[in-house]
C-alpha positions as CSV (number, residue, x, y, z in Angstrom):
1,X,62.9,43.0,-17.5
2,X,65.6,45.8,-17.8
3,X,68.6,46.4,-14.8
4,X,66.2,49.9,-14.0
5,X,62.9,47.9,-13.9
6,X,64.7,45.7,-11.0
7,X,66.3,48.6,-9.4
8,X,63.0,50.6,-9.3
9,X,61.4,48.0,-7.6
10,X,62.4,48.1,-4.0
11,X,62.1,52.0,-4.8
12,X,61.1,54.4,-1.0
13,X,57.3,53.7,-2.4
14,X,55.4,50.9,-3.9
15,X,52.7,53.2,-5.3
16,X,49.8,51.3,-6.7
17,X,48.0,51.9,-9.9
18,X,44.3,51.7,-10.1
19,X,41.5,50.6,-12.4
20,X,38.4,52.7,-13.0
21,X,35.4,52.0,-11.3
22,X,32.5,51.2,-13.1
23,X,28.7,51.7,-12.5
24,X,26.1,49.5,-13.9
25,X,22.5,50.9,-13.9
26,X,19.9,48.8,-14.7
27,X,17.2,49.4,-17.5
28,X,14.1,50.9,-16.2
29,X,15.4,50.9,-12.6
30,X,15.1,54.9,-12.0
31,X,12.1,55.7,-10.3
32,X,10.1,59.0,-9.6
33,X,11.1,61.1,-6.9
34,X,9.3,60.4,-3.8
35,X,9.1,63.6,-2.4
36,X,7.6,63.3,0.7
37,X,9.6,60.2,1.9
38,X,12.6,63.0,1.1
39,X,10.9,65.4,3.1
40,X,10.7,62.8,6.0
41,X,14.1,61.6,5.5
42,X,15.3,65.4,5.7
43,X,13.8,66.0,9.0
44,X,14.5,62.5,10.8
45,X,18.0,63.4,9.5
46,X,17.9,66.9,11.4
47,X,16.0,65.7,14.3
48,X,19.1,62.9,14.7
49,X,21.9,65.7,14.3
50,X,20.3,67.5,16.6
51,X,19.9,64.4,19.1
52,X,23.7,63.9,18.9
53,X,24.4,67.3,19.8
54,X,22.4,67.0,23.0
55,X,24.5,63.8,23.5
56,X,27.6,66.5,23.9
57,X,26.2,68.0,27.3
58,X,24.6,64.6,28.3
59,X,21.0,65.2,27.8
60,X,19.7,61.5,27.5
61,X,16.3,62.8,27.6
62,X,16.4,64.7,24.7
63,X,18.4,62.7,23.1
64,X,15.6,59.9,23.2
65,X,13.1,62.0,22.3
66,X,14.6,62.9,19.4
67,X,15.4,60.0,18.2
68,X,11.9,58.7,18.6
69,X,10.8,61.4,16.4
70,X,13.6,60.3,14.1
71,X,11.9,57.2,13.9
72,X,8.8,57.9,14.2
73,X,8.9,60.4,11.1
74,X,11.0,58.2,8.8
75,X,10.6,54.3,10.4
76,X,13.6,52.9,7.9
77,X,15.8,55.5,8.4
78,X,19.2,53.8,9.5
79,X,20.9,56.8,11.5
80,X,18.0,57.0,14.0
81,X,18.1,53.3,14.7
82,X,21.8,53.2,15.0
83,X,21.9,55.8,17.8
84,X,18.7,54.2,19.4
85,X,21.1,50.6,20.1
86,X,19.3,48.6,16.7
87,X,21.2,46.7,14.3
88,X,19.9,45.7,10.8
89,X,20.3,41.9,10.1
90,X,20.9,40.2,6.8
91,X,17.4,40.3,6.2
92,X,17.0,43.3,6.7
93,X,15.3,43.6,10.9
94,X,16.1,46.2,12.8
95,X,17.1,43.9,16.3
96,X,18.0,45.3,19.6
97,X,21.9,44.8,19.8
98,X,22.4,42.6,22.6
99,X,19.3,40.6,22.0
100,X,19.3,36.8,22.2
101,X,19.6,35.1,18.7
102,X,17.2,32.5,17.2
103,X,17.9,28.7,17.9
104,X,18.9,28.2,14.1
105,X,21.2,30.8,14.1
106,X,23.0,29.8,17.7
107,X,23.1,26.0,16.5
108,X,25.0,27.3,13.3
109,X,27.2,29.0,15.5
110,X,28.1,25.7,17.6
111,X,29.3,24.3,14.8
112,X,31.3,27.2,13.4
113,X,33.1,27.6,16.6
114,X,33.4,23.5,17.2
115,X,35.1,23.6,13.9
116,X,37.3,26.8,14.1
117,X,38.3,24.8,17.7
118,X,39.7,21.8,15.7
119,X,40.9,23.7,12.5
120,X,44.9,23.5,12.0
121,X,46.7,27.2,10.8
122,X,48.2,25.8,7.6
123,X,47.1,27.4,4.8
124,X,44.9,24.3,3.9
125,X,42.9,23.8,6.9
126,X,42.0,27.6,6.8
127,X,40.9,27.3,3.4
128,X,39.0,24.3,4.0
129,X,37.3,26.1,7.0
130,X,36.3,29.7,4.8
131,X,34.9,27.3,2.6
132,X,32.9,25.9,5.3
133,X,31.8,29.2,5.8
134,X,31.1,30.8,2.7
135,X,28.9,27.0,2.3
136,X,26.7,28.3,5.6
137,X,26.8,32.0,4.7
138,X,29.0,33.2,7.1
139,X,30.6,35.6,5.5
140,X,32.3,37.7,8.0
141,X,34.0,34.4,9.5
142,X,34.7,33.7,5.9
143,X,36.5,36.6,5.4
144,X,38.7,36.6,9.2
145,X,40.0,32.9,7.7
146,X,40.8,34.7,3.8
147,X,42.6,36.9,5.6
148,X,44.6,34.3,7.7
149,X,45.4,32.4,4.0
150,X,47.1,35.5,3.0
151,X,48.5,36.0,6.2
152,X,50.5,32.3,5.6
153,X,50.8,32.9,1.7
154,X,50.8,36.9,1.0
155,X,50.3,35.8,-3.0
156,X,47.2,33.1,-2.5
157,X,45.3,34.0,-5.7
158,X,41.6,32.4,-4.7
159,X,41.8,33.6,-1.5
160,X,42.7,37.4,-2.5
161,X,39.8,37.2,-5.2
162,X,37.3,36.2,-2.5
163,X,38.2,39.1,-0.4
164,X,38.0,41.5,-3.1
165,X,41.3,42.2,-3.9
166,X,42.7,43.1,-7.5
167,X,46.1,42.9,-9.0
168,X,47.5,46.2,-9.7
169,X,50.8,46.2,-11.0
170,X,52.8,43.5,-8.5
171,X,50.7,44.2,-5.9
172,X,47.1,42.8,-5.1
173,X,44.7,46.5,-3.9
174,X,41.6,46.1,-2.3
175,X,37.8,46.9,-3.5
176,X,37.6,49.9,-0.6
177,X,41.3,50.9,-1.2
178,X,40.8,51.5,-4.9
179,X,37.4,53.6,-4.1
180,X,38.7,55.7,-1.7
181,X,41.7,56.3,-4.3
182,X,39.2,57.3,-6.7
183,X,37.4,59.5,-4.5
184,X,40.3,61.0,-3.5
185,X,41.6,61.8,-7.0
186,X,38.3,63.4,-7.4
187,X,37.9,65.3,-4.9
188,X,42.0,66.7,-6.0
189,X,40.6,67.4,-9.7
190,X,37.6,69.7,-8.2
191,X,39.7,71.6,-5.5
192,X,42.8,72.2,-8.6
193,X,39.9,73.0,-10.8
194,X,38.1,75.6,-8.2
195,X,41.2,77.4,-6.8
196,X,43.8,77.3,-9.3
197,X,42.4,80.4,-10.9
198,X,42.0,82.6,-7.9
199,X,45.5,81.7,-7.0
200,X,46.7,82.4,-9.9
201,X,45.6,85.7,-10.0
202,X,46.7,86.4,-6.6
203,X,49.7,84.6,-7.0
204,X,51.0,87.0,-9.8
205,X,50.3,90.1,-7.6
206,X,53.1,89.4,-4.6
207,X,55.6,90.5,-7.1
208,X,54.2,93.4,-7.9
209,X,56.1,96.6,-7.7
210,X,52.9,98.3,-6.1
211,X,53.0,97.3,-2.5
212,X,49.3,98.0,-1.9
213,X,48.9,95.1,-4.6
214,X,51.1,92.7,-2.6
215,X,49.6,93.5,0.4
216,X,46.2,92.9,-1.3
217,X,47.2,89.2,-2.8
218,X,48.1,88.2,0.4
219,X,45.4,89.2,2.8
220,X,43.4,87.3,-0.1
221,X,45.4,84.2,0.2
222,X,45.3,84.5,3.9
223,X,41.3,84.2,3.6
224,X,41.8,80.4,2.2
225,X,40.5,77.8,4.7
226,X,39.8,75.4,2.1
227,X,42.7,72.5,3.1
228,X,41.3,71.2,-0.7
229,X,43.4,74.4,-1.9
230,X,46.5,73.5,-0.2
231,X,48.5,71.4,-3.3
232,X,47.4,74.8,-5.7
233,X,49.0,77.0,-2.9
234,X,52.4,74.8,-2.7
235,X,52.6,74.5,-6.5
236,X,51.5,77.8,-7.4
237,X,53.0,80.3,-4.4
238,X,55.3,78.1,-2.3
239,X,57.0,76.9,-5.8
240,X,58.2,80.7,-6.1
241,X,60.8,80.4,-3.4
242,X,61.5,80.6,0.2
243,X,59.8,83.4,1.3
244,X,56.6,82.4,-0.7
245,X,56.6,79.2,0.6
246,X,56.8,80.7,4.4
247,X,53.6,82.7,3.2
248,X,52.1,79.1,2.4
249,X,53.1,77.3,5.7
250,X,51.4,80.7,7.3
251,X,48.1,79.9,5.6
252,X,48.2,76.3,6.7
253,X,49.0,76.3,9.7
254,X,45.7,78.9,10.7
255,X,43.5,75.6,9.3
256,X,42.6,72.9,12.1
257,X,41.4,70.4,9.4
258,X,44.3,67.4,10.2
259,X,44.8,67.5,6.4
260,X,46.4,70.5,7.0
261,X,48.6,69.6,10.3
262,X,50.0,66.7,7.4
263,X,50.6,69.1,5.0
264,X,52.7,71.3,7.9
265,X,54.5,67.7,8.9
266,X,55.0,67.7,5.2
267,X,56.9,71.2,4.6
268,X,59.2,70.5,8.1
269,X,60.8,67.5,6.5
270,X,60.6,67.9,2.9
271,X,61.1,71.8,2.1
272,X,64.8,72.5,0.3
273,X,64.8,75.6,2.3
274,X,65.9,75.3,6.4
275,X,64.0,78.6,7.2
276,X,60.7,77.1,6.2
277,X,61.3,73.8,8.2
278,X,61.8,75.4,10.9
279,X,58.8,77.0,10.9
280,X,57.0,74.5,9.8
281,X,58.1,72.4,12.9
282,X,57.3,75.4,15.2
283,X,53.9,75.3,14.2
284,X,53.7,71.8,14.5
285,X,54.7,72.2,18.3
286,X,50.8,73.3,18.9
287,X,49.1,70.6,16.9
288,X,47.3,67.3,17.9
289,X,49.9,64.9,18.1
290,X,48.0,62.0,16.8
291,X,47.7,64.0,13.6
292,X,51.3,64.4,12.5
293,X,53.4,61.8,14.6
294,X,51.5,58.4,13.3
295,X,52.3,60.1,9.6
296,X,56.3,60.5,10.2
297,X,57.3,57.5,12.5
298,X,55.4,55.6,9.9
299,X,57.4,57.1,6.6
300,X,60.9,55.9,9.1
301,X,62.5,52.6,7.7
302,X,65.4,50.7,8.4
303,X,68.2,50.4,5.8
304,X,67.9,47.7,3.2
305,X,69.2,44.7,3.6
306,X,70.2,41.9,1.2
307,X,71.4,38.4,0.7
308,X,72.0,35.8,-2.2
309,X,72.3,32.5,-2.7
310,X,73.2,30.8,-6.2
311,X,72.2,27.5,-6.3
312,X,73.0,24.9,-9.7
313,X,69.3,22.8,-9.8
314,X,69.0,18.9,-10.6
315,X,67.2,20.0,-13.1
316,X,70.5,20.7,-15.0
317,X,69.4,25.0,-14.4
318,X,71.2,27.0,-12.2
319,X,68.8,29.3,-9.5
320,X,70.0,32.9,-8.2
321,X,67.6,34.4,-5.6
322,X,68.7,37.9,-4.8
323,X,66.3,39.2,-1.8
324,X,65.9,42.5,-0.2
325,X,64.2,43.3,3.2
326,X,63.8,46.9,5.1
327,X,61.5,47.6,7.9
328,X,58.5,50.3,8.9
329,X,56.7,51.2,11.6
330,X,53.9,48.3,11.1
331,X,54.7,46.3,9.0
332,X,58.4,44.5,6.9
333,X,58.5,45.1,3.2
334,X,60.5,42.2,1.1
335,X,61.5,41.9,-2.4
336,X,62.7,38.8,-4.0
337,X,64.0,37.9,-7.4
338,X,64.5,34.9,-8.6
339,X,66.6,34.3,-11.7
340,X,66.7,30.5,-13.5
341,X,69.8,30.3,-16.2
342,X,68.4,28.3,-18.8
343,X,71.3,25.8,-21.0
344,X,70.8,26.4,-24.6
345,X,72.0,23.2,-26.2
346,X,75.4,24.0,-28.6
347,X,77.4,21.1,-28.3
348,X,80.7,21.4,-26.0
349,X,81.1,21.7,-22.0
350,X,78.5,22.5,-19.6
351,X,81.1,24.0,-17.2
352,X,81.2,27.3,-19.7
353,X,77.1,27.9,-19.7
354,X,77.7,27.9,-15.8
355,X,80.8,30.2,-15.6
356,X,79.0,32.5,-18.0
357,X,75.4,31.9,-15.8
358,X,77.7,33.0,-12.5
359,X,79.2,35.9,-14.3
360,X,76.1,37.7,-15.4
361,X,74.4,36.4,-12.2
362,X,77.6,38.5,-10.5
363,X,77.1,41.4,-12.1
364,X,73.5,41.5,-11.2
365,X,73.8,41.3,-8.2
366,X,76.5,44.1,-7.7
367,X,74.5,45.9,-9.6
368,X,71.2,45.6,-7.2
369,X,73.4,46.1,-4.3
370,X,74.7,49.5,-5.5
371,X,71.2,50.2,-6.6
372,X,69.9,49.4,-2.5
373,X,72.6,51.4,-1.2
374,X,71.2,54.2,-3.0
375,X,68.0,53.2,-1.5
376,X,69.5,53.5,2.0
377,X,71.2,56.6,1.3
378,X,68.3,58.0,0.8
379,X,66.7,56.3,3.7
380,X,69.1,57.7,6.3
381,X,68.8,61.4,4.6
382,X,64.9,60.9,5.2
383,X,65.4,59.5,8.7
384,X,67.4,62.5,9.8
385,X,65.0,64.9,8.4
386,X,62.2,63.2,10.0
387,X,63.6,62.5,13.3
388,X,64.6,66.6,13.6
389,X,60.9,67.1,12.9
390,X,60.4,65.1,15.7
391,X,62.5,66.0,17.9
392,X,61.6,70.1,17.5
393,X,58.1,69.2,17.4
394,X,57.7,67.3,20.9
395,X,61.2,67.7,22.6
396,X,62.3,64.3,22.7
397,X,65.6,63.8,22.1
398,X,66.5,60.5,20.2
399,X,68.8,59.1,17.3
400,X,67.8,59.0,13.8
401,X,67.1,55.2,14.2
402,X,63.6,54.4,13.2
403,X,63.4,51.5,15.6
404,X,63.4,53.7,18.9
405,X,61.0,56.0,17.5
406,X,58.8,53.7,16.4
407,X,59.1,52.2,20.7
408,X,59.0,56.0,21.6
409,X,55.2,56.6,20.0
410,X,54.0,53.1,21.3
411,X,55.1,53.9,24.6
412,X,53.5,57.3,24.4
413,X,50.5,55.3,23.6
414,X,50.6,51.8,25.6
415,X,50.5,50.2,22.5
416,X,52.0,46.8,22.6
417,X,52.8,44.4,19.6
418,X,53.4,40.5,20.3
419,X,55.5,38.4,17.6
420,X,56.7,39.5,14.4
421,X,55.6,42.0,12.2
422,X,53.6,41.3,9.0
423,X,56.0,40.9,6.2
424,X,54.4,42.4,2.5
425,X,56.2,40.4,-0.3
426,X,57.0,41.0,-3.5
427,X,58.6,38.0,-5.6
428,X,59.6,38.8,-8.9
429,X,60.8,36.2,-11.3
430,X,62.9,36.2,-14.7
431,X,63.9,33.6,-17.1
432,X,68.2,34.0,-18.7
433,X,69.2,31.6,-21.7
434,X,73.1,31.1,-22.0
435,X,75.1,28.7,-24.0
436,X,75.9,25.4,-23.1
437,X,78.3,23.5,-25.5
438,X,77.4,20.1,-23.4
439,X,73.8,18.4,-25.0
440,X,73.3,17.1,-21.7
441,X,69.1,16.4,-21.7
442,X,67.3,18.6,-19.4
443,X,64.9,16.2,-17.3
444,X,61.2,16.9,-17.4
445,X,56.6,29.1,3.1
446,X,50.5,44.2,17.9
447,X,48.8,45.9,20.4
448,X,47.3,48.8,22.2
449,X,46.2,49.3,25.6
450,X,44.2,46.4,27.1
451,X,41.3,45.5,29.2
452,X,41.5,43.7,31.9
453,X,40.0,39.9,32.2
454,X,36.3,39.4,32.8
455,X,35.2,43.0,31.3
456,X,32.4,42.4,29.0
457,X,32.5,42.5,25.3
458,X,29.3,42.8,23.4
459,X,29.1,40.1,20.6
460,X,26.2,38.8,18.2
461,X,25.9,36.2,21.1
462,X,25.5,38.4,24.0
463,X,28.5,39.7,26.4
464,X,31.4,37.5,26.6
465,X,34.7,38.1,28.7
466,X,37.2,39.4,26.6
467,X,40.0,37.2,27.5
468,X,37.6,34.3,26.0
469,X,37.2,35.9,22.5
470,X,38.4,34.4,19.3
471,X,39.1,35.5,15.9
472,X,36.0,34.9,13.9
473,X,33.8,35.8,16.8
474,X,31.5,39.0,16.2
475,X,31.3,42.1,18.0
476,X,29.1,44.6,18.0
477,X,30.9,48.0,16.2
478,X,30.5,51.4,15.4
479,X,31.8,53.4,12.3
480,X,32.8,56.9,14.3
481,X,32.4,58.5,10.8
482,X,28.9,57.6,10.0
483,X,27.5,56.4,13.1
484,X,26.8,52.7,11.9
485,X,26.3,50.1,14.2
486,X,26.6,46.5,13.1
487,X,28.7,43.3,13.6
488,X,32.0,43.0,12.9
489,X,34.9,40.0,12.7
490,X,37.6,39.8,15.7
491,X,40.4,39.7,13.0
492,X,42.7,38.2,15.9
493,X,43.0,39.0,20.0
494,X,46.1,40.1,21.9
495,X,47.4,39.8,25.8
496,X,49.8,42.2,27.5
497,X,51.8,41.5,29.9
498,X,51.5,42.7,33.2
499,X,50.6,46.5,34.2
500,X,49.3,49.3,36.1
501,X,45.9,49.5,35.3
502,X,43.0,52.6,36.0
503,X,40.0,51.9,37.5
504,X,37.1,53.8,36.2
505,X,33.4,54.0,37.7
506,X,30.6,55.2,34.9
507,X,27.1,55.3,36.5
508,X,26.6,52.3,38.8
509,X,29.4,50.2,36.7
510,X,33.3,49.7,37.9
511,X,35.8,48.1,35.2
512,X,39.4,48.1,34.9
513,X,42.0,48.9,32.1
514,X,45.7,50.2,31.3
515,X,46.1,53.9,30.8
516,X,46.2,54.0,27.5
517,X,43.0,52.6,26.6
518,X,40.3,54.6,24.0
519,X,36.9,55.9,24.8
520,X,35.0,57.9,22.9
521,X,34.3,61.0,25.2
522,X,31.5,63.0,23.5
523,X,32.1,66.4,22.3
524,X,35.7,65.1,22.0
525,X,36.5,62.0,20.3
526,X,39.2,59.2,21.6
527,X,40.4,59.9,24.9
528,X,42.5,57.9,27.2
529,X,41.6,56.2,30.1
530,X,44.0,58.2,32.2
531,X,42.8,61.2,30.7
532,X,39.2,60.6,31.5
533,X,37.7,62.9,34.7
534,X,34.5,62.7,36.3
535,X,31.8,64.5,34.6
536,X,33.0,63.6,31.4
537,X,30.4,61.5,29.0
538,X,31.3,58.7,27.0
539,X,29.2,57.3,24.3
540,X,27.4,54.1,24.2
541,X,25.6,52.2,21.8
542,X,22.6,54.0,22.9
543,X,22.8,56.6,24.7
544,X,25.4,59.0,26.6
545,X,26.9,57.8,30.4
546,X,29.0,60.1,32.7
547,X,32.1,59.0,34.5
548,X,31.9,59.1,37.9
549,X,35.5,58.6,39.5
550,X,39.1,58.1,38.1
551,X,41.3,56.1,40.5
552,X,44.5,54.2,40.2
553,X,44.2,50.2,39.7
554,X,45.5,46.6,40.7
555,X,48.4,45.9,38.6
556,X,47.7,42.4,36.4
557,X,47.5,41.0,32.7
558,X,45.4,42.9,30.1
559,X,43.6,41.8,27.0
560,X,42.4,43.2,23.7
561,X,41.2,42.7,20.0
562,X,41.4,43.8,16.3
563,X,38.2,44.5,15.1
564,X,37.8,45.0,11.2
565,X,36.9,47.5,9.1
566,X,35.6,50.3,12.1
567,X,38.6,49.3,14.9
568,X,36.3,49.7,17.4
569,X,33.7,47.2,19.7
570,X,31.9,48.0,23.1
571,X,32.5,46.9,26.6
572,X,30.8,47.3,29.6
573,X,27.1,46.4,30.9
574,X,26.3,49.8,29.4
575,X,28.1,49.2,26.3
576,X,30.8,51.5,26.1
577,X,32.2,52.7,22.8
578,X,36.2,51.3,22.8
579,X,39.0,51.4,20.4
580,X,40.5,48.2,19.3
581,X,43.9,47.3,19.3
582,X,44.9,49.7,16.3
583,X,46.4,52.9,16.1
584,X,43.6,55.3,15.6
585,X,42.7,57.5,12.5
586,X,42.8,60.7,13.0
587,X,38.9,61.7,12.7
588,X,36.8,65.1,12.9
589,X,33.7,63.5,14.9
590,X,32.6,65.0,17.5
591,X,30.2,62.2,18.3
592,X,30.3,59.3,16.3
593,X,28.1,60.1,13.1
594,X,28.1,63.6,13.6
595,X,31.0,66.4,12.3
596,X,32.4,69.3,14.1
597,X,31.3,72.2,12.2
C-alpha cells in the first residue's frame, strides 16, 4: 500500500462504501389485486390516523372506538393492533402485551437466564452462549451476545456475519445501515432530478440587469419548502458567492423540517464567507436544540495521538506497530498498522537487513506523524469553528476543547456515561522484504437520565423492577416512527449515582425519576420529566394518560437501559412510553406512528 493510502486512512471521515441491494422475486409469486382487502386496509388506515389524533387532546374514548373500527374493518391490520396494546408473536398471534406467557416458553426462558447467570465475558463464553441461543431460537438474545463478541473483538468475522454485517472497504456496515444509505441516495437522485431545473432557471435570473427579473427569481426561490431541494440550492445559488449564499440560508432557515436546522448548523461552521456564518448561527439561536447541537458536539474530536513500538521477533522478522487514537463525542476511533520486515536471504550480515528495516521503518513513521499533525490541524480549525457556532447559538461560553462540550450537552441533558467509551478499530497490516546478507533459517485483546429502583419495566415476562434487568432480557418497545410495538433486547443496563429526582403522579399512579428523563408527551414528542405539567398526556402502549402533579423528589440512586433498535421501553402500571438511555433522534411524530402535517 502506497505512503497516501496510509495517510488517508486516519482521514476526518471514515466514509463507507456500499453494495447494491438486491431483490429476488419469486416465479409466479405476484398475485391479483385484492381490491376490497385495499379498500379495507385504506379506511382502517384512516380510521387509525384519525384515532391518534384524538390521542393529542386525550380523548380515550374515541380513540378506542376508532381503533375497534380499525380492527374491526381490517382484523390483520398491524397499526390498529399496535395502538390497541397487541403484539404479534413469531407465529404470527396478535397477544395482549403484558399477558402471561405459555409454560414452554417460560421454562425456555429459565434456562436462558440460568445460563446467561453462569456465562463468563470472554469472547468464548459469549459465543458459546449465542450459540446456545441461536440452537433454541432465541434470536434477539442471540443477537445482545453477537454484539457483546464484537464488543471484546471489534473484527470477529462469524460473529459480524450473524448479525448482518458486511465488509465494506476496512470497515464491517450493517444490513439496515447500507438500506437506509441506499434510500437516502435515492431519495438525493429524485430531489437533484425534480429541482435542479427550476433552479436553474431561477438561478440565472438574480443577475439579471432587469431588477423586476431578480426580484421575480427570488420570490420564486423563496416559495421552496422542499428541504429535498436544499443541496440544488447550495450548489446552484449559494455556489455564486456570498450574497447568494445569504439568499440560500434565508430560504432554509423559513423550513422547520430538522433537515433543514442541519443544513443551517451546516452553513455557520462550514461557509468561507464570515457574513453568512453569522447568519447562519443567528438563525440557529431559534431552533430546537436537539436538532443541531447532537450534530456539532458530535463532528468535535480530540487531536490525534500516536505511538510506536519496533520490536525484532524470534522469528528472525522485525515488527513495527505505528497506532493512532483520537476521540468523539460517543465513541474512540483507532488506527493501527502493523509492518513485519521480511529477511531476504543474500548471504552476509543480518545486522544490515535490520539497520535498513529501522531506516525505512523511521521514515515511515515520520512520515505518518507529519501526515496526523495535518489531521489535527485540521481538527483544531474545525473545533474552533464549531465551538463559535456554539457558543453564538446558545450563549455558553467555553473553550474550543471538545471534551467540555461534549460534558456541557450531557449535562444539559442528565445524561450520564459509566466506563470507557467504545473504541472502533481499524488494524491495517503490510508485508516489507529487505536484504539480509546473513542465511540465517527463518523458523517455521453511557447514560441518560434514570429511573429510580422498583419502577416497573414491562418485559415479555410481565413487569420487572428495573434495577433487576439484564442484558438479554426483553422489553416491550415502540418504533416512534411507525408506531410498532414489539419486543426488543436490553443491549446492556446502567446506574447513576445519586440525585435529585421528580416525582410525577399520572392518573392514580406515583413514580419517581431524575429530571432529565423522556416521555413521549402527545402532540409533542420527547419531553423531560421536569418539563412535564399537569394536564399534559403521555402516551402508553394503549392508550393516552394525563399527568396529574409535578413535584420535587427524594434524592437516591437511579437506573436505566439501552434498548435496541427503537431506544425506547415502557414503565409504569399504565405502561408509559420512555426513552432509553440514548441520545434521542431528532423525529417529526407527533404521536408515535403518526406525522405532523
Amino acid at each position: 500500500m502506497s505512503a497516501h493510502a496510509w495517510r488517508s486512512a486516519f482521514g476526518l471521515r471514515f466514509v463507507p462504501s456500499f453494495v447494491a441491494a438486491w431483490v429476488f422475486i419469486a416465479a409466479g409469486s405476484a398475485k391479483a389485486v385484492d381490491t376490497g382487502g385495499a379498500a379495507a386496509e385504506k379506511s382502517a388506515e384512516n380510521a387509525v390516523r384519525e384515532a391518534l389524533q384524538r390521542e393529542v387532546y386525550g380523548l380515550d374514548g374515541d380513540r378506542q372506538t376508532l381503533l375497534s373500527k380499525a380492527t374491526s374493518t381490517a382484523p390483520d391490520f398491524a397499526p390498529a393492533r399496535w395502538h390497541q396494546g397487541y403484539v404479534k408473536s413469531p407465529t404470527g398471534e396478535w397477544t395482549k402485551a403484558g399477558d402471561k406467557l405459555d409454560a414452554r416458553r417460560q421454562a425456555l426462558l429459565a434456562q436462558y437466564e440460568k445460563r446467561r447467570g453462569e456465562a463468563g465475558s470472554t469472547v468464548a463464553d459469549q459465543l458459546e452462549l449465542a450459540d446456545w441461543c441461536n440452537k433454541h431460537l432465541l434470536k434477539e438474545q442471540e443477537r445482545v451476545h453477537l454484539l457483546r463478541v464484537c464488543e471484546l473483538s471489534p473484527d470477529h468475522p462469524s460473529a459480524r456475519q450473524r448479525l448482518g454485517f458486511t465488509r465494506s472497504g476496512r470497515e464491517w456496515i450493517s444490513r439496515e445501515d447500507r438500506l437506509k444509505q441506499e434510500q437516502r441516495d435515492e431519495a438525493v437522485r429524485v430531489a437533484t432530478a425534480k429541482w435542479t431545473p427550476v433552479i436553474t432557471r431561477y438561478a440565472g435570473q438574480l443577475s439579471s440587469a432587469d431588477q423586476g427579473k431578480r426580484k421575480y427569481a427570488v420570490d420564486q426561490l423563496k416559495q421552496i419548502h422542499d428541504p429535498g431541494a436544499l443541496p440544488t440550492l447550495q450548489a446552484i445559488v449559494g455556489a455564486k458567492g456570498e450574497t447568494y449564499e445569504l439568499l440560500v440560508v434565508e430560504i432554509t432557515a423559513q423550513m422547520t423540517d430538522p433537515a433543514a436546522t442541519a443544513a443551517l448548523a451546516r452553513h455557520a461552521v462550514f461557509s468561507p464567507s464570515l457574513r453568512v456564518r453569522q447568519a447562519a448561527a443567528e438563525k440557529l439561536k431559534t431552533a430546537e436544540p436537539d436538532r443541531f447541537i447532537p450534530l456539532l458536539v458530535s463532528s468535535m474530536y480530540t487531536p490525534v495521538v500516536s505511538q510506536v513500538a519496533m520490536v525484532s521477533l524470534p522469528s528472525g522478522r522485525i515488527g513495527y506497530r505505528h497506532e493512532f487514537l483520537r476521540e468523539g463525542a460517543e465513541k474512540q476511533e483507532r488506527l493501527i498498522l502493523d509492518t513485519e520486515y521480511r529477511r531476504q536471504n543474500t548471504g552476509g550480515s543480518g545486522r544490515d537487513a535490520a539497520a535498513v528495516a529501522m531506516i525505512e521503518a523511521s521514515a515511515t513513521a515520520q512520515a505518518l506523524e507529519r501526515a496526523a499533525e495535518r489531521q489535527n490541524q485540521t481538527t483544531r480549525a474545525l473545533n474552533d469553528r464549531i465551538a463559535w457556532v456554539l457558543t453564538q447559538a446558545t450563549g455558553a461560553k467555553l473553550p474550543a476543547v471538545p471534551d467540555e462540550w461534549w460534558a456541557w450537552w450531557n449535562n444539559e441533558n442528565e445524561v450520564f456515561f459509566v466506563g470507557s467509551k467504545p473504541v472502533d478499530t481499524i488494524q491495517l497490516s503490510r508485508n516489507v522484504t529487505v536484504a539480509d546478507p546473513d542465511p540465517d533459517p527463518v523458523p517455521g485483546g453511557g447514560a441518560q437520565d434514570c429511573l429510580l429502583a422498583g419502577t416497573p419495566v414491562w418485559t415479555e415476562q410481565g413487569k420487572v423492577a428495573i434495577e433487576q434487568m439484564r442484558a438479554g432480557d426483553l422489553v416491550l418497545s415502540r418504533d416512534v416512527e411507525s408506531g410498532e410495538l414489539t419486543y426488543k433486547p436490553v443491549i446492556r443496563t446502567t446506574v447513576r449515582p445519586e440525585g435529585q429526582l421528580v416525582r410525577i403522579e399520572v392518573g392514580n399512579e406515583t413514580f419517581e425519576t431524575s429530571g432529565g428523563h423522556l416521555f413521549w408527551v402527545s402532540g409533542e414528542g420527547w419531553l423531560r420529566a421536569r418539563k412535564l405539567r399537569p394536564g399534559m398526556v403521555l402516551h402508553t402502549a394503549d392508550g393516552p394518560a394525563r399527568v396529574t402533579s409535578v413535584a420535587p423528589g427524594q434524592t437516591a440512586v437511579t437506573y436505566n437501559l439501552v434498548v435496541a433498535d427503537f431506544n425506547t421501553y415502557f414503565v409504569g402500571e399504565q405502561k408509559i412510553l420512555s426513552h432509553d438511555n440514548t441520545v434521542r433522534r431528532v423525529t417529526r411524530a407527533i404521536v408515535p406512528g403518526l406525522q405532523a402535517d
